[in-house]
N, CA, C and O atoms as a GROMACS GRO file, in nm:
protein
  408
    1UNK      N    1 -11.804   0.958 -12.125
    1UNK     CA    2 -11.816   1.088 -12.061
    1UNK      C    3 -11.775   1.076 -11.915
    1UNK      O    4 -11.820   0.979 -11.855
    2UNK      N    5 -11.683   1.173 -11.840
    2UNK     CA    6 -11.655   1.134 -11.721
    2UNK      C    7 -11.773   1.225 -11.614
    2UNK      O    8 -11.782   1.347 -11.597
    3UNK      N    9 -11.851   1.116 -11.556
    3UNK     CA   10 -11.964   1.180 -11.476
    3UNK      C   11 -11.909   1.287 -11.368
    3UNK      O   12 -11.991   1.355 -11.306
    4UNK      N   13 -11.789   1.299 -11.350
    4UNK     CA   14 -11.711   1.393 -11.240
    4UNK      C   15 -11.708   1.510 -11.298
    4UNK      O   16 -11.711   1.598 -11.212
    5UNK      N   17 -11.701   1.563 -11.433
    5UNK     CA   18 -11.650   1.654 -11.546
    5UNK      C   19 -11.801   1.799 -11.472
    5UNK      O   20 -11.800   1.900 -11.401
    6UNK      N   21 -11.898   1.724 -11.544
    6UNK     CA   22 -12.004   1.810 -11.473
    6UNK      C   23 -12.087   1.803 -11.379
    6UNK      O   24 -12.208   1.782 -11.388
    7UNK      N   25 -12.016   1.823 -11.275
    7UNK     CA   26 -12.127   1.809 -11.156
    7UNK      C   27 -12.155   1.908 -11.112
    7UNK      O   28 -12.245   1.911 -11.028
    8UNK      N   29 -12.087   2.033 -11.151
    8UNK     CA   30 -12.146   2.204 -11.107
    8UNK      C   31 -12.282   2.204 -11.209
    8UNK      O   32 -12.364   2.293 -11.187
    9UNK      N   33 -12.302   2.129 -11.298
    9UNK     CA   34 -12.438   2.156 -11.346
    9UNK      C   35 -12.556   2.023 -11.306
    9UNK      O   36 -12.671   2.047 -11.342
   10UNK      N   37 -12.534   1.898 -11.242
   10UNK     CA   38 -12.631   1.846 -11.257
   10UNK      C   39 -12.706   1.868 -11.120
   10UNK      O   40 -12.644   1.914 -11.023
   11UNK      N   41 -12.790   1.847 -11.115
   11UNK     CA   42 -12.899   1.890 -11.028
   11UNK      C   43 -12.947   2.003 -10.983
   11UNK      O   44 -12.987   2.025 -10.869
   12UNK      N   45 -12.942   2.089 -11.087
   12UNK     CA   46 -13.016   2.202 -11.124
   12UNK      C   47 -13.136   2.227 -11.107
   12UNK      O   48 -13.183   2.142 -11.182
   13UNK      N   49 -13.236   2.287 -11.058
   13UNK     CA   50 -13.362   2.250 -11.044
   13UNK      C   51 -13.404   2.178 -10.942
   13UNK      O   52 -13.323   2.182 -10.850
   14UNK      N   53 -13.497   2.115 -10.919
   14UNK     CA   54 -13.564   2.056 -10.789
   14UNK      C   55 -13.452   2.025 -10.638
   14UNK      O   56 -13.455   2.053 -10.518
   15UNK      N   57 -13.357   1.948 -10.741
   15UNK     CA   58 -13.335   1.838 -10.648
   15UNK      C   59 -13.134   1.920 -10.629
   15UNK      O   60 -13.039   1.886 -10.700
   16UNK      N   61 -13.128   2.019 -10.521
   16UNK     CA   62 -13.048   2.099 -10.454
   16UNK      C   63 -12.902   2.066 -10.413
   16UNK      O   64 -12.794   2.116 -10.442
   17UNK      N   65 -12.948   1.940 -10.320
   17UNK     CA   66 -12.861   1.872 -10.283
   17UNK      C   67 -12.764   1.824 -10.349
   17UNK      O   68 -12.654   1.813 -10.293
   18UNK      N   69 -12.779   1.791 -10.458
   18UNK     CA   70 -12.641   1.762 -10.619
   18UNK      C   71 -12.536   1.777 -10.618
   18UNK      O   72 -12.437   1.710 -10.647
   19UNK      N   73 -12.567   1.937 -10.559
   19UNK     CA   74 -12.410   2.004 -10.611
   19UNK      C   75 -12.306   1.963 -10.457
   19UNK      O   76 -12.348   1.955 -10.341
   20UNK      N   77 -12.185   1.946 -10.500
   20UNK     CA   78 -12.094   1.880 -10.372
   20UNK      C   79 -12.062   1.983 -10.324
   20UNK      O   80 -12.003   1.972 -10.216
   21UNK      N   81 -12.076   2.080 -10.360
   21UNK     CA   82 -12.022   2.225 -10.315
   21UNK      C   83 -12.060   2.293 -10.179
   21UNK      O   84 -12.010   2.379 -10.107
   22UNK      N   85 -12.197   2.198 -10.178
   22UNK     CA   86 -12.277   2.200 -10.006
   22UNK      C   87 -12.262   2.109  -9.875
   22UNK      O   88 -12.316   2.106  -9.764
   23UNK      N   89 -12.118   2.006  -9.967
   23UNK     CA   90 -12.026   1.928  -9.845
   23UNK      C   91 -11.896   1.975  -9.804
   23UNK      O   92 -11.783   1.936  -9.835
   24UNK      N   93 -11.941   2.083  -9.716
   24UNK     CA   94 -11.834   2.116  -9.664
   24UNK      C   95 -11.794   2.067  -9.559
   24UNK      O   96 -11.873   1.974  -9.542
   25UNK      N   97 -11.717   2.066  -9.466
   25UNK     CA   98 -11.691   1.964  -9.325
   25UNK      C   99 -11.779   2.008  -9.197
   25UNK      O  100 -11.807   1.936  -9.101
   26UNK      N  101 -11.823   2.159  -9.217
   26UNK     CA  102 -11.886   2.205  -9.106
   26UNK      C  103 -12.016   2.157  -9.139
   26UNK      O  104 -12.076   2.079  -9.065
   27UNK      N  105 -12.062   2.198  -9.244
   27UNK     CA  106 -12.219   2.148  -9.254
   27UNK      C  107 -12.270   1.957  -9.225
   27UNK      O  108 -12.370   1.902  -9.179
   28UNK      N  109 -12.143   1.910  -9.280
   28UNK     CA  110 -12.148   1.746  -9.283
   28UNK      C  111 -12.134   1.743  -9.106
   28UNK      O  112 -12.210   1.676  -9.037
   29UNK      N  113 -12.024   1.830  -9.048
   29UNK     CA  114 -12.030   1.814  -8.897
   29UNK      C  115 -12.189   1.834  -8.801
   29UNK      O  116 -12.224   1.778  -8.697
   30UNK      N  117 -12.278   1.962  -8.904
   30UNK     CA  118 -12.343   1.958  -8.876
   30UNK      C  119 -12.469   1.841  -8.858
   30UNK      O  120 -12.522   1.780  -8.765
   31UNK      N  121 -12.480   1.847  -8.972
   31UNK     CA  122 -12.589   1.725  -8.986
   31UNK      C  123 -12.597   1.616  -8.942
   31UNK      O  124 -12.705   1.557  -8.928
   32UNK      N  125 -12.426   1.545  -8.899
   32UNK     CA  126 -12.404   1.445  -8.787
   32UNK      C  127 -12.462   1.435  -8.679
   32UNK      O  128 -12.514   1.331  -8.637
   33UNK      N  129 -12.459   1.579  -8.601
   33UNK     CA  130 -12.477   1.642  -8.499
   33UNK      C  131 -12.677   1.617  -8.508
   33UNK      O  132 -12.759   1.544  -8.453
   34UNK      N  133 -12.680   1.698  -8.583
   34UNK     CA  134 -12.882   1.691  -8.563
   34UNK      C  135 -12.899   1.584  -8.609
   34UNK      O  136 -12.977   1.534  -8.528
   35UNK      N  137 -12.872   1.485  -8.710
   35UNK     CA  138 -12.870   1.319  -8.630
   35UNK      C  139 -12.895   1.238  -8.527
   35UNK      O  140 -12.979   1.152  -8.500
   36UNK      N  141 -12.774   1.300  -8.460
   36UNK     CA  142 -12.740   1.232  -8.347
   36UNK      C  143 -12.832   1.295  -8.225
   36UNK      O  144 -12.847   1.220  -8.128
   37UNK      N  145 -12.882   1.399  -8.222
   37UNK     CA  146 -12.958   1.443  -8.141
   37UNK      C  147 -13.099   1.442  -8.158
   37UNK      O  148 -13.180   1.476  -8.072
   38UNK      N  149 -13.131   1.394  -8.293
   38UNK     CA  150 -13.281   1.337  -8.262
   38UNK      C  151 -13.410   1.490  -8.381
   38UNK      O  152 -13.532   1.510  -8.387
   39UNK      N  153 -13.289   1.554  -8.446
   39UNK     CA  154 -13.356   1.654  -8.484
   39UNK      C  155 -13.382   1.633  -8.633
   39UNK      O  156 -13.469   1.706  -8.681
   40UNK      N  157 -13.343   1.574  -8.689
   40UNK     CA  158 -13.355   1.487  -8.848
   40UNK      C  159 -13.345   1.347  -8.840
   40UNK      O  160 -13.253   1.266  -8.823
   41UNK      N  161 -13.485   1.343  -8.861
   41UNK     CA  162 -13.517   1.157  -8.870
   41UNK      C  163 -13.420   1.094  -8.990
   41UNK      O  164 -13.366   1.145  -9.087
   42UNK      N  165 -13.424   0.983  -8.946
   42UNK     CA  166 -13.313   0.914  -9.041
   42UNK      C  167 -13.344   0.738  -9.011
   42UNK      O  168 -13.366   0.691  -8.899
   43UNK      N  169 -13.337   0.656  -9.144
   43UNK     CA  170 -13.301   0.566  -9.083
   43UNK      C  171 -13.148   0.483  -9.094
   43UNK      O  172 -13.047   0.526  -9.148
   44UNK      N  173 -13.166   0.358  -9.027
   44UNK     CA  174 -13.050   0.307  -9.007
   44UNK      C  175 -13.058   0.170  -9.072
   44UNK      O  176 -13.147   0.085  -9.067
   45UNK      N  177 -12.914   0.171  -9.147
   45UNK     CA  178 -12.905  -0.006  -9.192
   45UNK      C  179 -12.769  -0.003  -9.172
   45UNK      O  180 -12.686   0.087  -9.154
   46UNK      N  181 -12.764  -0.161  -9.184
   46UNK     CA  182 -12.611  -0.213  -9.219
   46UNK      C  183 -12.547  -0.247  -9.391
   46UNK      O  184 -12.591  -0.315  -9.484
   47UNK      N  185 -12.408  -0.150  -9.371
   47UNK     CA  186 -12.335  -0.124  -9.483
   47UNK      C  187 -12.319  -0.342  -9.480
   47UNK      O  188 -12.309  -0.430  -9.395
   48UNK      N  189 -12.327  -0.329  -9.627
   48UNK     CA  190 -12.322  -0.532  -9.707
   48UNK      C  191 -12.227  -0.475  -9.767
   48UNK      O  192 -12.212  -0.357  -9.800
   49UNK      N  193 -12.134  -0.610  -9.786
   49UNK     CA  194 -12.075  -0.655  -9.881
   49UNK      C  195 -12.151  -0.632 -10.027
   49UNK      O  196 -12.255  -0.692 -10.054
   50UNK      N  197 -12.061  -0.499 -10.155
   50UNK     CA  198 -12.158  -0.477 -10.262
   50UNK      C  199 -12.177  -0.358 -10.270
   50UNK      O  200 -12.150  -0.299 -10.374
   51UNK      N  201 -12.239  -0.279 -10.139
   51UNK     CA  202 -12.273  -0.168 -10.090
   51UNK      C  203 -12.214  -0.036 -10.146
   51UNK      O  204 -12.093  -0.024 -10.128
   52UNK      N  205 -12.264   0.044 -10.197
   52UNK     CA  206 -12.206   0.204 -10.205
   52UNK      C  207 -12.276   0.320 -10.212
   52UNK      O  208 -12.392   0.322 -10.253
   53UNK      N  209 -12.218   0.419 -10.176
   53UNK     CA  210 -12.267   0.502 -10.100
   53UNK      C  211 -12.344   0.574 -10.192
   53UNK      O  212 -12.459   0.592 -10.152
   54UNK      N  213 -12.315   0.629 -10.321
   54UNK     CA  214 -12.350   0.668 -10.423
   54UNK      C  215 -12.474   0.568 -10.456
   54UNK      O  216 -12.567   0.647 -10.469
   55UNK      N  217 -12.518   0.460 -10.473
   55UNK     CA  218 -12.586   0.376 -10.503
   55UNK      C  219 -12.717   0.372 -10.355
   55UNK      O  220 -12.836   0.352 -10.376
   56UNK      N  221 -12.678   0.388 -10.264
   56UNK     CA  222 -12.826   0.418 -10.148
   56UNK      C  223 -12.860   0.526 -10.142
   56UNK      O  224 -12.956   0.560 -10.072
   57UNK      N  225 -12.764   0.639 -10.241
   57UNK     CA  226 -12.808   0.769 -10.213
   57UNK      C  227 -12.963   0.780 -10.322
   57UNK      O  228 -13.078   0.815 -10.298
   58UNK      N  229 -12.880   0.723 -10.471
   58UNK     CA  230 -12.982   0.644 -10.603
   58UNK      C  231 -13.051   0.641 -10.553
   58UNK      O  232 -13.110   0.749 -10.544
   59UNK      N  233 -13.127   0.490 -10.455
   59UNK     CA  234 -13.173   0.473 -10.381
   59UNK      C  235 -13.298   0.528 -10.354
   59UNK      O  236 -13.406   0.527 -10.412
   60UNK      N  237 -13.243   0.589 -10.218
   60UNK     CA  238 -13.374   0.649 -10.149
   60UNK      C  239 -13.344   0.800 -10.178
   60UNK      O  240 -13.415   0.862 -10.098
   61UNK      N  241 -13.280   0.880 -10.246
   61UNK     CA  242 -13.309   1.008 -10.259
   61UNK      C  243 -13.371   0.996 -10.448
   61UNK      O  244 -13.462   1.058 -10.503
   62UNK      N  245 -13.288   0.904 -10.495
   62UNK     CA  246 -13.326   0.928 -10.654
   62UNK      C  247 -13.226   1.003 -10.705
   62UNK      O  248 -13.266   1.051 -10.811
   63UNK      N  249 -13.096   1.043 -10.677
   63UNK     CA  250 -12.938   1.100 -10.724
   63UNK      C  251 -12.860   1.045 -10.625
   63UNK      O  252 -12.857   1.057 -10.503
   64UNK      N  253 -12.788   0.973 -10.717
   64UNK     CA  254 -12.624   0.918 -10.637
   64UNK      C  255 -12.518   1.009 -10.574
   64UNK      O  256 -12.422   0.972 -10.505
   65UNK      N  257 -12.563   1.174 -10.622
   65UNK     CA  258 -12.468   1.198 -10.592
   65UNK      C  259 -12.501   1.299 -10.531
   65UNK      O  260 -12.469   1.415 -10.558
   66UNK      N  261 -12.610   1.239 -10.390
   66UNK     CA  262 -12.620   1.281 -10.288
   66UNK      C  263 -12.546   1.195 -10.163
   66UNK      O  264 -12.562   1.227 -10.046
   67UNK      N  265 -12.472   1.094 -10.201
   67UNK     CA  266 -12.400   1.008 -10.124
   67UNK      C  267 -12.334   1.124 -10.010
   67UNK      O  268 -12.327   1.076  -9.897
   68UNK      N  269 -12.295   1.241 -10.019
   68UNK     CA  270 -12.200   1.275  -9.892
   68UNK      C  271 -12.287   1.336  -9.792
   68UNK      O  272 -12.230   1.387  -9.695
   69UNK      N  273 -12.421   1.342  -9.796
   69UNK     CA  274 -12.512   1.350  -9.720
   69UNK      C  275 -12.566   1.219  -9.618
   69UNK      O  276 -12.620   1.241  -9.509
   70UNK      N  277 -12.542   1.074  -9.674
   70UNK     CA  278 -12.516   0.982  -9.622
   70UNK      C  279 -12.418   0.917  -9.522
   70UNK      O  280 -12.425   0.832  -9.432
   71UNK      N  281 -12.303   1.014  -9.592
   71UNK     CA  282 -12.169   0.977  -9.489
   71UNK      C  283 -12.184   1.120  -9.416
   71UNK      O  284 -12.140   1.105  -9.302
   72UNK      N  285 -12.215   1.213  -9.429
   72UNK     CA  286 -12.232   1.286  -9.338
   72UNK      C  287 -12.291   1.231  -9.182
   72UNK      O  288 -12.235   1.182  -9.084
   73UNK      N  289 -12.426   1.265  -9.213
   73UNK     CA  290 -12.507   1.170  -9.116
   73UNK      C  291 -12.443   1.053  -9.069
   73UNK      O  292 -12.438   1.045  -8.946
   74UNK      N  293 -12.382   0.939  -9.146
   74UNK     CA  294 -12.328   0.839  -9.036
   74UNK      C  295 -12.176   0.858  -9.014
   74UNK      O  296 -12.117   0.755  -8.982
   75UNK      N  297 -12.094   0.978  -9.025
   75UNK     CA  298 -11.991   1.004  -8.963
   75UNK      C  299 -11.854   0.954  -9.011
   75UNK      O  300 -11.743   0.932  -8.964
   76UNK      N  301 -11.922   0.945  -9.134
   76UNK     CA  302 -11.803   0.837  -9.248
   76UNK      C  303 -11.684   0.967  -9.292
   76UNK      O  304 -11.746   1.064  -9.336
   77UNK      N  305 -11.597   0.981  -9.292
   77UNK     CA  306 -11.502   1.098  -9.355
   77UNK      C  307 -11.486   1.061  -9.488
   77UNK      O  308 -11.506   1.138  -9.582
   78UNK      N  309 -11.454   0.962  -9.498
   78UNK     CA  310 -11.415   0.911  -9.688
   78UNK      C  311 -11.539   0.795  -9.725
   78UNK      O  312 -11.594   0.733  -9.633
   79UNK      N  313 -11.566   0.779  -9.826
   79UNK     CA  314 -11.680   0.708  -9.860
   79UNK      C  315 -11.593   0.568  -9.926
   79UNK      O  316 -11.651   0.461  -9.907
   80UNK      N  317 -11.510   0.563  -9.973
   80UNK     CA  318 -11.442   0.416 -10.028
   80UNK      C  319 -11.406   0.398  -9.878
   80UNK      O  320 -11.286   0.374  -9.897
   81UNK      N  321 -11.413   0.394  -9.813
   81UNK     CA  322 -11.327   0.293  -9.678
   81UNK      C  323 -11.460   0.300  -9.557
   81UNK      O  324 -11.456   0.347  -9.443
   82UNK      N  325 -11.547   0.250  -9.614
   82UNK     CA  326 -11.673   0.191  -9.521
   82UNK      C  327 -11.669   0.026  -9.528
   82UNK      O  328 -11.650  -0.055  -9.619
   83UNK      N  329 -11.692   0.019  -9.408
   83UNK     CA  330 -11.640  -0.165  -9.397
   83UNK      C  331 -11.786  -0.203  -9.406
   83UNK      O  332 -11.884  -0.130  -9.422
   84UNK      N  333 -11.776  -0.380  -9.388
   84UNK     CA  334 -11.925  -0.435  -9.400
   84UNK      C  335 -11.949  -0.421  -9.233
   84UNK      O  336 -11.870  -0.435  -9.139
   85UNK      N  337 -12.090  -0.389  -9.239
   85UNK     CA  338 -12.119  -0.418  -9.092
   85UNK      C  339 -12.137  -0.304  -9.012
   85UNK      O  340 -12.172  -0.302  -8.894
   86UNK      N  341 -12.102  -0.178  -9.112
   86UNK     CA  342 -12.110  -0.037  -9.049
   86UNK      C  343 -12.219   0.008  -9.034
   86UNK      O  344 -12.258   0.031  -9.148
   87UNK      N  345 -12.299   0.037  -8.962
   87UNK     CA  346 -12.437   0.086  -8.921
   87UNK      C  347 -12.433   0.218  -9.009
   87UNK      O  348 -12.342   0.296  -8.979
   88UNK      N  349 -12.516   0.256  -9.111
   88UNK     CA  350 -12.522   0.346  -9.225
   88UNK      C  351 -12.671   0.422  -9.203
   88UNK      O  352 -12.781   0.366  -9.205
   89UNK      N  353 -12.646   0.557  -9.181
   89UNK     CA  354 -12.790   0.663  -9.174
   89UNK      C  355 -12.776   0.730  -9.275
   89UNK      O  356 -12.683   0.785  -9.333
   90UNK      N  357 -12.967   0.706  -9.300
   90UNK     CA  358 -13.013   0.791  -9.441
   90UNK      C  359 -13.062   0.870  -9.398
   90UNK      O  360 -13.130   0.832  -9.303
   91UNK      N  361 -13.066   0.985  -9.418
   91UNK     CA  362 -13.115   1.088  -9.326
   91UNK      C  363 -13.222   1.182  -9.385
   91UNK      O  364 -13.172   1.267  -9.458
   92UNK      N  365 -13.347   1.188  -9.375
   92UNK     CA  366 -13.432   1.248  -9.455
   92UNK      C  367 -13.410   1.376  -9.544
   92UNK      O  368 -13.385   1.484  -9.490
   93UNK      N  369 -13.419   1.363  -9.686
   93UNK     CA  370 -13.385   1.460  -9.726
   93UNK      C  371 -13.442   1.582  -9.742
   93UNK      O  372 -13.381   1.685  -9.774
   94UNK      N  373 -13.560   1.571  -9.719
   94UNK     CA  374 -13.642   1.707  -9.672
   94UNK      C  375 -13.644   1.791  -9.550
   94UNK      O  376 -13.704   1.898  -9.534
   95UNK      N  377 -13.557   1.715  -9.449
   95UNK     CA  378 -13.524   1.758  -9.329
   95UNK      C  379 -13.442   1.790  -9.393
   95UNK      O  380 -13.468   1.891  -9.458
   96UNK      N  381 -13.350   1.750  -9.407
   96UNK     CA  382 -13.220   1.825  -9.398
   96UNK      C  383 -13.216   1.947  -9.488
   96UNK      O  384 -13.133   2.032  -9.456
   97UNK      N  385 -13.302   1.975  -9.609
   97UNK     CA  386 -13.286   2.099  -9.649
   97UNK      C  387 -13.342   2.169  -9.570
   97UNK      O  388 -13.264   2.241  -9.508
   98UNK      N  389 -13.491   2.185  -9.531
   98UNK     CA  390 -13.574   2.296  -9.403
   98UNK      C  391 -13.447   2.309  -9.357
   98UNK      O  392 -13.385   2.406  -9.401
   99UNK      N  393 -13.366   2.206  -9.247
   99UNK     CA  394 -13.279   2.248  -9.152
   99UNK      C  395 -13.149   2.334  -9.176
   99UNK      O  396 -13.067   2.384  -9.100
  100UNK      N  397 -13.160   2.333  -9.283
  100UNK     CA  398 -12.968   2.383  -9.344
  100UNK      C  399 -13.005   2.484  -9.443
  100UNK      O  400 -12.920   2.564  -9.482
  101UNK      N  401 -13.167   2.488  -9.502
  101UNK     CA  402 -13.148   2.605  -9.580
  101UNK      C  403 -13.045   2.552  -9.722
  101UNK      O  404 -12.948   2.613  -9.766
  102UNK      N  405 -13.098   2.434  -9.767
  102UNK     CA  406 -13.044   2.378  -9.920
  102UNK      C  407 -13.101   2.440 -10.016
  102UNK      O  408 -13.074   2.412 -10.133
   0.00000   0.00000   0.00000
């Protein structure tokens, strides 16, 4: 099954953030932004060798394919071309809906 096929339906229900349809460049600009200014806690690690973005989204949100909320916050434009060593923000995901209205 190609997991790309339906993603207008998964995360239906609780968990908002799912749909990619809410990464647009302004909102991802946004959320950089209240990041960086101290208005959505977040923490910080370093991108390893192994690492993907989809897989810390797993992680600490519990859906992978909240990954562009990850590169949002740390300012990543494309998610395959994160090097090792890149300082990587997870950015609370309950902030960020209050703040954006998810």
């Amino acid at each position: 099954m190609n997991r790309y096929k339906n993603n207008n339906i998964i995360g239906v229900g609780r968990d908002v953030l799912s749909k990619p349809k809410y990464a647009t460049s302004e909102l991802c600009s946004q959320i950089y932004q209240a990041c960086e200014s101290g208005e959505i806690p977040f923490i910080e690690l370093e991108f390893k060798s192994g690492d993907r973005l989809d897989h810390l989204a797993s992680r600490y949100y519990g859906n992978g394919l909240d990954w562009w909320l990850i590169a949002a916050a740390s300012g990543i434009s494309w998610w395959l071309q994160v090097n090792e060593e890149t300082r990587i923000k997870i950015p609370n995901q309950d902030s960020v809906k209050r703040r954006f209205n998810l």
